[in-house]
C-alpha positions as CSV (number, residue, x, y, z in Angstrom):
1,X,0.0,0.0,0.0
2,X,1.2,3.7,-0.8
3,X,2.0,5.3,2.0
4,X,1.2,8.8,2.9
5,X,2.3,12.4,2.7
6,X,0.7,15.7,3.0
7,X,2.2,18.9,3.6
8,X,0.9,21.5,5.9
9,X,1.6,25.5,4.6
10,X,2.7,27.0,8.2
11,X,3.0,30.6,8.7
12,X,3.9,31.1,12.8
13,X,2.0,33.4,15.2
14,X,3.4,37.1,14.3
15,X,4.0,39.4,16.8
16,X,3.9,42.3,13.7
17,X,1.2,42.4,11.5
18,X,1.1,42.4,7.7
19,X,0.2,45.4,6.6
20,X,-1.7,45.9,2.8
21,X,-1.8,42.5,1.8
22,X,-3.5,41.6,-1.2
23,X,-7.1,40.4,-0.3
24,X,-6.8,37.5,-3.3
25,X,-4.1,35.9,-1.0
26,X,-6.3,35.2,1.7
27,X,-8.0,32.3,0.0
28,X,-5.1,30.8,-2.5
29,X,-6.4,27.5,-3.8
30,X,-5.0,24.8,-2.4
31,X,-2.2,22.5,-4.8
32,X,-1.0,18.9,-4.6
33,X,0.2,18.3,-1.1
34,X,0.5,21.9,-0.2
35,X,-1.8,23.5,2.9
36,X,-2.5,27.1,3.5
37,X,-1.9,28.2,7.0
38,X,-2.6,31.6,8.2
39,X,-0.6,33.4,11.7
40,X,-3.2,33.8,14.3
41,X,-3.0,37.5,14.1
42,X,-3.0,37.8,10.2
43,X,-5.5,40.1,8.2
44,X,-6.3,36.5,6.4
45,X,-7.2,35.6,9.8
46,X,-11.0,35.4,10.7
47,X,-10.6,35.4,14.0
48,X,-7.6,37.9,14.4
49,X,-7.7,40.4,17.1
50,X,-9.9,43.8,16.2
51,X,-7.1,46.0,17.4
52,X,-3.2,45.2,17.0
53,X,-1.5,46.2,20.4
54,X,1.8,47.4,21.3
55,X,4.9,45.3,20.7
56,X,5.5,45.4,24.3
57,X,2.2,44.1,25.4
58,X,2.2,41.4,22.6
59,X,5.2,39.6,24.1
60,X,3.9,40.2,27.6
61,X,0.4,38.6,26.9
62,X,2.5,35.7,24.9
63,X,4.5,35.3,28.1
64,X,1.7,34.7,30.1
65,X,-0.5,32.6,27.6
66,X,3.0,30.8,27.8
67,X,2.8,30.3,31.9
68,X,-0.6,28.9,31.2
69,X,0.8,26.3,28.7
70,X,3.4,24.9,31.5
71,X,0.5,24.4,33.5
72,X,-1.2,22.1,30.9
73,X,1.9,20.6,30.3
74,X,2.2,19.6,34.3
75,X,-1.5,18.0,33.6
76,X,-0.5,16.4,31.7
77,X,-5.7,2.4,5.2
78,X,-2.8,3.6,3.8
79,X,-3.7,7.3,2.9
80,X,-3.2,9.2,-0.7
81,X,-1.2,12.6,-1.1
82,X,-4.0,15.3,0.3
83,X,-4.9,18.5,1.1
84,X,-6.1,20.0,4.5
85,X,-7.1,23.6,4.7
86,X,-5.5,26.0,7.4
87,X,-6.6,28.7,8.9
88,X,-5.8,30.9,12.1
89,X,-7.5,30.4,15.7
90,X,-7.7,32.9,18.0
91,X,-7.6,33.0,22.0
92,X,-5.5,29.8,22.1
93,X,-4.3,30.7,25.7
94,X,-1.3,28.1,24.7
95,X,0.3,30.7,22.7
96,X,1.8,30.2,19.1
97,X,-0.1,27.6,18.2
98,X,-1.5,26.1,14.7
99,X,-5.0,25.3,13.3
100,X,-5.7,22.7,11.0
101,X,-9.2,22.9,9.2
102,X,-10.9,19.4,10.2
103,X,-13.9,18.3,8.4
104,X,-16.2,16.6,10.8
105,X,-19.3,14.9,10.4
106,X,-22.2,13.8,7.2
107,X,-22.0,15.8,5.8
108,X,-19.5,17.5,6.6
109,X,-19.0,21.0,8.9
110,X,-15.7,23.1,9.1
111,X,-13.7,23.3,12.3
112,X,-10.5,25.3,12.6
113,X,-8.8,23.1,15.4
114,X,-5.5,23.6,16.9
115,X,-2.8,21.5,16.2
116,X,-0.4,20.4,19.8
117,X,2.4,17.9,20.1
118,X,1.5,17.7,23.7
119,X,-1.8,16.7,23.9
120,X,-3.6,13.7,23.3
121,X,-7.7,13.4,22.5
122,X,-9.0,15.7,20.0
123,X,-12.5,18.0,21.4
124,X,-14.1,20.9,19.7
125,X,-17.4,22.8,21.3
126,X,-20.3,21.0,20.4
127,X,-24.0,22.9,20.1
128,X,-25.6,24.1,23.7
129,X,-22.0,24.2,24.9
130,X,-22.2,26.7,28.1
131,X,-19.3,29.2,28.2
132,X,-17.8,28.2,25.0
133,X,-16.3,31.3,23.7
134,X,-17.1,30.5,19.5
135,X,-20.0,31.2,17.7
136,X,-19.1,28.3,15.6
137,X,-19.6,24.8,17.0
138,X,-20.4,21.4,16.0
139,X,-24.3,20.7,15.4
140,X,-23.8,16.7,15.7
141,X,-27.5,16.7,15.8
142,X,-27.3,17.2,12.0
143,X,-24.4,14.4,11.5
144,X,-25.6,11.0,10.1
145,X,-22.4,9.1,11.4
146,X,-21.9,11.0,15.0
147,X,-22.5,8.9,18.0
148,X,-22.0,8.7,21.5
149,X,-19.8,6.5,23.4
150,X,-21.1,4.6,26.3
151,X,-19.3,3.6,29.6
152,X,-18.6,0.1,28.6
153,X,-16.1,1.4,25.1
154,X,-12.4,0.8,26.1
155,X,-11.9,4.6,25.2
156,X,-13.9,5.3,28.1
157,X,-10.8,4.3,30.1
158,X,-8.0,6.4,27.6
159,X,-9.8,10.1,28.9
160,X,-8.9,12.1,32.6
161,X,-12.2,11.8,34.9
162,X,-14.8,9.5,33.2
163,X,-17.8,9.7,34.8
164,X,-21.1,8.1,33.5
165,X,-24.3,10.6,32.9
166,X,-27.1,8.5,32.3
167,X,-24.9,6.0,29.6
168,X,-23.4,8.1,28.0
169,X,-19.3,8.4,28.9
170,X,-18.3,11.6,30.0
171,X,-14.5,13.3,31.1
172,X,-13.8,16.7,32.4
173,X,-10.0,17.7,32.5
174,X,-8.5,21.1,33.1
175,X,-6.4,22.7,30.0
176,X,-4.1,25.3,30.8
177,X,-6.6,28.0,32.9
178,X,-9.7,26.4,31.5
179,X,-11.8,23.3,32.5
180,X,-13.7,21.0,29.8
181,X,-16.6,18.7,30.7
182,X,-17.2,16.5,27.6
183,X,-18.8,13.5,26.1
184,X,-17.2,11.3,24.4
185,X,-17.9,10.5,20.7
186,X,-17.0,9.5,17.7
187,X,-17.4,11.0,14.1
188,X,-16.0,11.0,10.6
189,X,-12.7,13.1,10.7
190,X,-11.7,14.5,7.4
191,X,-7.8,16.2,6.6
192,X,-7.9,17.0,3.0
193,X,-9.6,14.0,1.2
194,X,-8.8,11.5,3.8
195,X,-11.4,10.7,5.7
196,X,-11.0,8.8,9.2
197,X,-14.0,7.2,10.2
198,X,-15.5,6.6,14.1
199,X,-12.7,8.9,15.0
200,X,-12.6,9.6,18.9
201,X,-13.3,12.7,20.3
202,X,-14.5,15.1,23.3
203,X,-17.8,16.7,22.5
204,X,-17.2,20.1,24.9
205,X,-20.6,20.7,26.9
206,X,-19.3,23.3,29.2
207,X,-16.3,25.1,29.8
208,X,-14.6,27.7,32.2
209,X,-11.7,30.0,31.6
210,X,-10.3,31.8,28.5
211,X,-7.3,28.7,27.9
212,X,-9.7,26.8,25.5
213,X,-9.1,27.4,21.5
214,X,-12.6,28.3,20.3
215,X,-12.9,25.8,17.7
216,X,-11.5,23.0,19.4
217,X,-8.0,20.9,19.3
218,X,-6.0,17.8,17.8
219,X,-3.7,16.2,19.7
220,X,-0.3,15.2,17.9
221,X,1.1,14.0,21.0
222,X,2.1,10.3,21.4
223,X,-1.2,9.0,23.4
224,X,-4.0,6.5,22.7
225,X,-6.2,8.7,21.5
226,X,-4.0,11.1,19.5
227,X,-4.1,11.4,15.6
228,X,-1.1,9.2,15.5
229,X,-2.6,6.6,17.2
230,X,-5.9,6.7,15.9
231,X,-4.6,6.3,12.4
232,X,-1.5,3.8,12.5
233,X,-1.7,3.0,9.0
234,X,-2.2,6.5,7.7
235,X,0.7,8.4,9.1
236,X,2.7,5.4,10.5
237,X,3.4,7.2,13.9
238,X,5.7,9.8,11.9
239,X,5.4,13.7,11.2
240,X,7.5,16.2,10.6
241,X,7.2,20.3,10.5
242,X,9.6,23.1,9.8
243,X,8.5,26.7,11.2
244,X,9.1,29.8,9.8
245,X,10.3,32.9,11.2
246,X,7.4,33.7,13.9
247,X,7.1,37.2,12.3
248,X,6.9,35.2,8.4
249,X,3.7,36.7,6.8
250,X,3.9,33.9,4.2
251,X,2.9,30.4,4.2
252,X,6.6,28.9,3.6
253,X,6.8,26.5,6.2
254,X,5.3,22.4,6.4
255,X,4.0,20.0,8.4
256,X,4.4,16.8,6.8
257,X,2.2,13.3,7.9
258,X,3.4,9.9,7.4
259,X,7.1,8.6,6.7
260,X,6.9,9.9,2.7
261,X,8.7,12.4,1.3
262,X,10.6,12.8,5.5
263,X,14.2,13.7,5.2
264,X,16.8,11.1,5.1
265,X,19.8,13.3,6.1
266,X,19.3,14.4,9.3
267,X,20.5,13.3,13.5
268,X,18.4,11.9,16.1
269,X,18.5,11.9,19.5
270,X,16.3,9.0,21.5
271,X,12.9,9.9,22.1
272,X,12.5,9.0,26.4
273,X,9.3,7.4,27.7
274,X,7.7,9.0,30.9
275,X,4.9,6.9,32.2
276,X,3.5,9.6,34.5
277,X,4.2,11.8,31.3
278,X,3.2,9.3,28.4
279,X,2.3,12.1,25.7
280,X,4.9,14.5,26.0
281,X,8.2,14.1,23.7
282,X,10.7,14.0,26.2
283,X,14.1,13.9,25.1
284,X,18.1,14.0,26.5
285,X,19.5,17.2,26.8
286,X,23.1,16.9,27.7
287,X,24.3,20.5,27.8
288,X,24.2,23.9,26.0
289,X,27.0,25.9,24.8
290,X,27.0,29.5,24.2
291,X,29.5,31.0,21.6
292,X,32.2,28.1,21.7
293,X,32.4,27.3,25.5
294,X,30.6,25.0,27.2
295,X,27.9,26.4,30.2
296,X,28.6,25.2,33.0
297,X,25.3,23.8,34.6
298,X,24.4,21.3,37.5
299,X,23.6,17.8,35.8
300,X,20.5,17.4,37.9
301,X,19.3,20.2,35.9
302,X,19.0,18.6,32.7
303,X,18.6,15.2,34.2
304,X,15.9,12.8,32.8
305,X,13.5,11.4,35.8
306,X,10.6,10.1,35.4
307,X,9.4,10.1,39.1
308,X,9.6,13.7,39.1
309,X,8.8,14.6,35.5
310,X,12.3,16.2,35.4
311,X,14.1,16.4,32.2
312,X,13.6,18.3,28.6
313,X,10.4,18.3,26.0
314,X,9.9,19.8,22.8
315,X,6.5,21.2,22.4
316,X,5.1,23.0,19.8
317,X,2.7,25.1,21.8
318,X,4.6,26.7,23.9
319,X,6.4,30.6,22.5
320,X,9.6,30.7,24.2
321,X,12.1,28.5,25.5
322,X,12.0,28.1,29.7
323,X,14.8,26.1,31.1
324,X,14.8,25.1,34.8
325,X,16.0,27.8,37.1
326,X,19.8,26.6,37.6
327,X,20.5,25.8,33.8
328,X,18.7,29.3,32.8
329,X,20.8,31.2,35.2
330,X,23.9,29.8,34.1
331,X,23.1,30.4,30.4
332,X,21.2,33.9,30.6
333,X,24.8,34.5,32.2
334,X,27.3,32.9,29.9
335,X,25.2,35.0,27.5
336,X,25.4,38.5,29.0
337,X,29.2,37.6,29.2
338,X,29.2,37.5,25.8
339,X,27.5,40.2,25.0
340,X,29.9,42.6,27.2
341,X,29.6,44.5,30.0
342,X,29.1,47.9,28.2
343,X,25.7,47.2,27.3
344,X,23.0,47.6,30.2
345,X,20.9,45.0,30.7
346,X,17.2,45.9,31.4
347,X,13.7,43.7,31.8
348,X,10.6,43.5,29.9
349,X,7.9,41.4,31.9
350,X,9.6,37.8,32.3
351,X,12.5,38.5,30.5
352,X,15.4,39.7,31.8
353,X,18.0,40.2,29.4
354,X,17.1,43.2,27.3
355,X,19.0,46.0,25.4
356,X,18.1,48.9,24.2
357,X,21.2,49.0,21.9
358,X,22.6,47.0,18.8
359,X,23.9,43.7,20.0
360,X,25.4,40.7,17.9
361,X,24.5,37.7,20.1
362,X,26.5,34.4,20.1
363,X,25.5,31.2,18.7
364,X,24.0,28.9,21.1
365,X,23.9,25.2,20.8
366,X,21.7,22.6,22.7
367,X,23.7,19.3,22.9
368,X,21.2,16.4,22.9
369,X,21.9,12.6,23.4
370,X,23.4,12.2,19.6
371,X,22.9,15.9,17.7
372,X,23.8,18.9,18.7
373,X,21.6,21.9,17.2
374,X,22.6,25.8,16.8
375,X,20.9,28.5,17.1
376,X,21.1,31.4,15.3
377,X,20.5,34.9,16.3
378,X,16.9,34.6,15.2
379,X,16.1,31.7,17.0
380,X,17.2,33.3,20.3
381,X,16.4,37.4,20.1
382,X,13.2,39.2,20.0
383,X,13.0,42.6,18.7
384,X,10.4,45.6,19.0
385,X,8.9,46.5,16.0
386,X,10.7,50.1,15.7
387,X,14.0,47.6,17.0
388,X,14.8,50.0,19.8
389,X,14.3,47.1,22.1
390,X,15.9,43.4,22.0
391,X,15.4,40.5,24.6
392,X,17.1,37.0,25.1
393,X,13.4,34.9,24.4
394,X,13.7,32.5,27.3
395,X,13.0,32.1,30.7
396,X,13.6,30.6,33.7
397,X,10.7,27.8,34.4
398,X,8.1,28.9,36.6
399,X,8.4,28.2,40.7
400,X,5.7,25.6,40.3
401,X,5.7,21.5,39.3
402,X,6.8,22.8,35.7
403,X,10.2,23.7,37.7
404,X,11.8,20.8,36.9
405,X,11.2,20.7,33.0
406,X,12.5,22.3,30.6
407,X,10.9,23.3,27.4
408,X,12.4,23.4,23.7
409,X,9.6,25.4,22.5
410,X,8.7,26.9,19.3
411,X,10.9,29.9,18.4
412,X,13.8,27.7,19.1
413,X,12.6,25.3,16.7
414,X,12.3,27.9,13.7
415,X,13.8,27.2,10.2
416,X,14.7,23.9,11.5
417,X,13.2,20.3,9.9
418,X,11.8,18.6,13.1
419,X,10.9,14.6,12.7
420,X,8.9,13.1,15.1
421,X,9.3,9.1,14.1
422,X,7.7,7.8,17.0
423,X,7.6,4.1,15.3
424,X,11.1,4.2,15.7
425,X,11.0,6.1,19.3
426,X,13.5,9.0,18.1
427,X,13.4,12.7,16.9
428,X,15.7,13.8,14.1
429,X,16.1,17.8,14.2
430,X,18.1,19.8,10.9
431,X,18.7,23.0,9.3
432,X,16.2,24.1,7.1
433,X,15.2,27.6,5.7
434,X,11.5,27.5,5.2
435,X,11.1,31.4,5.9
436,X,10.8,33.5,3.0
């Protein structure tokens, strides 16, 4: 059987807005194995923002959508080449996120979802959904092939909380700042032309908070009830991404599904299993190095441990990089150093290393169990739209159970070729320009 490939069109979260772009290019037909993706904020973006704000308070609110992430991460057929349509989401409390367009239901109705490595079932707000912040939610009254799962289905036992309303299974879990009671149930799942049939879900009926994305969420994480594992011979327990420049205003970068068309020339490092933490990719950081020296850090702060949940994950949803307090300390430092002692260091929210002068920053590499990956200066500054302001974009990890885990997160991982071959239990990570 052909195996499968599509590729996913990824523009990142912007923190500065396009400005005059052409109206025809927010609805490009799709091509081949090429998807459209929009940035949350773009003017493409039918859920953007009504007002852009300040630089400053951009990264601030990021920061904190960003705090709310660590918290969630604490909770912890053979398919033909396709196309999925992409669009923005707004309100995804988890920051720099993506949204996939999912067709769900017979016939089928349009949900823009969001797209994280770290989280498992799939959900989207259903009709009579109390405190559900979208106007648009699923109407499975009008679906021919929804259905409800009953207490007795073995995916009863996959989701946080079942509890059993009438027969019907329910689960309430919190996500980031929000809580979700849903049913569980099952419908036709559509990406492109391939359609997954009796594909599990959460059917939101209420929710609290502001953390939910309004159209709902596919996990890509590693759990029983992810996309990976609901369709083993359709992606094969592989994908890949590359993500542009977070302040791209084109669709240059890809996520790719299934082990065709991945590259071959490219390092792993071991993918580690955490049984408390079963969905998150956990991997082996062994050390970082700013410029050409090594940082000297305490090993326990990199250590893997799955008692405590210690150790180093990459996840897509979260902005910017937070390593555990010793190991940040010791970097942040080695990286002032660098910088010299002339330029005064000033704060902006969370982050504490800022300039308000030109600096060249050193390269800095993260030394994983087999591969070693640089980052360039774009990978570790950010910079005010008028550039009269540039920050180091990490953080020490919050003083909560998060304080032990460090997180690779997605500005790190721009214009780099991430492969997730879980099949295999190993992540391959290379160089690749997919900003334009």
């Amino acid at each position: 059987m052909k195996q499968t490939l599509f590729v996913l069109s990824v523009a990142l979260f912007s923190l500065s807005i396009a400005q005059g772009l052409n109206p025809n290019q927010c609805d490009l037909p799709n091509h081949g194995s090429t998807l459209q993706v929009f940035h949350v904020n773009s003017p493409c973006s039918p859920l953007r923002p009504p007002k852009v704000m300040p630089w400053e308070d951009t990264v601030l609110q990021l920061q904190e959508k960003d705090q709310v992430r660590l918290q969630f991460l604490s909770s912890s057929l053979v398919a033909k080449k396709s196309v999925v349509p992409i669009a923005p989401g707004r309100q995804i409390l988890q920051s720099a996120t993506y949204v996939v367009k999912v067709q769900i239901g017979t016939p089928a109705q349009s949900m823009l979802m969001a797209v994280d490595t770290s989280n498992d079932a799939a959900w989207v707000p259903c009709s009579g959904c109390v405190g559900c912040s979208s106007s648009v939610v699923l109407d499975y009254a009008k679906s021919t092939s929804f259905k409800s799962l009953d207490c007795q289905a073995s995916q009863c036992k996959q989701v946080p909380n079942p509890t059993c309303g009438g027969n019907t299974c329910a689960f309430n879990m919190t996500y980031g700042g929000s809580t979700i009671l849903a049913n569980l149930s099952q419908d036709t799942f559509t990406l492109a032309t391939d359609p997954i049939p009796g594909y599990t879900f959460g059917c939101i009926q209420a929710t609290t908070g502001t953390s939910v994305p309004p159209q709902g969420l596919l996990g890509l994480s590693r759990g029983p009830l992810s996309l990976l594992s609901q369709a083993p011979s359709l992606y094969q327990f592989t994908f890949s991404y590359c993500l542009p420049n977070f302040r791209s205003a084109n669709f240059s970068g890809s996520l790719r599904l299934g082990p065709v068309g991945q590259p071959k020339n490219i390092k792993y490092t071991p993918l580690l299993k955490n049984p408390r933490r079963s969905s998150l990719y956990y991997v082996n950081l062994m050390g970082i190095r700013v410029g050409s020296k090594i940082v000297d850090i305490p090993p326990s702060a990199l250590a893997f441990n799955a008692s405590t949940g210690a150790g180093t994950i990459f996840d897509s949803g979260t902005m910017f990089t937070r390593l555990v307090e010793p190991a940040y300390v010791a970097v942040r430092d080695a990286f002032r150093m660098r910088i010299g002692g002339n330029a005064t260091v000033t704060s902006l929210g969370g982050f504490d290393t800022c300039y308000t002068v030109p600096i060249v920053a050193p390269t800095m590499t993260f030394m994983f169990d087999g591969m070693n990956v640089t980052l360039p200066q774009d990978n570790l500054l950010i910079h005010s739209t008028a550039g009269t302001t540039t920050c180091l974009a990490m953080a020490a990890a919050p003083n909560n159970v998060n304080s032990v885990l460090n997180v690779v997160a997605s500005m790190q991982q721009q214009n780099h070729r991430l492969l997730f071959d879980v099949s295999n239990s190993r992540l391959g990570v290379a160089r690749e320009q997919c900003s334009s």
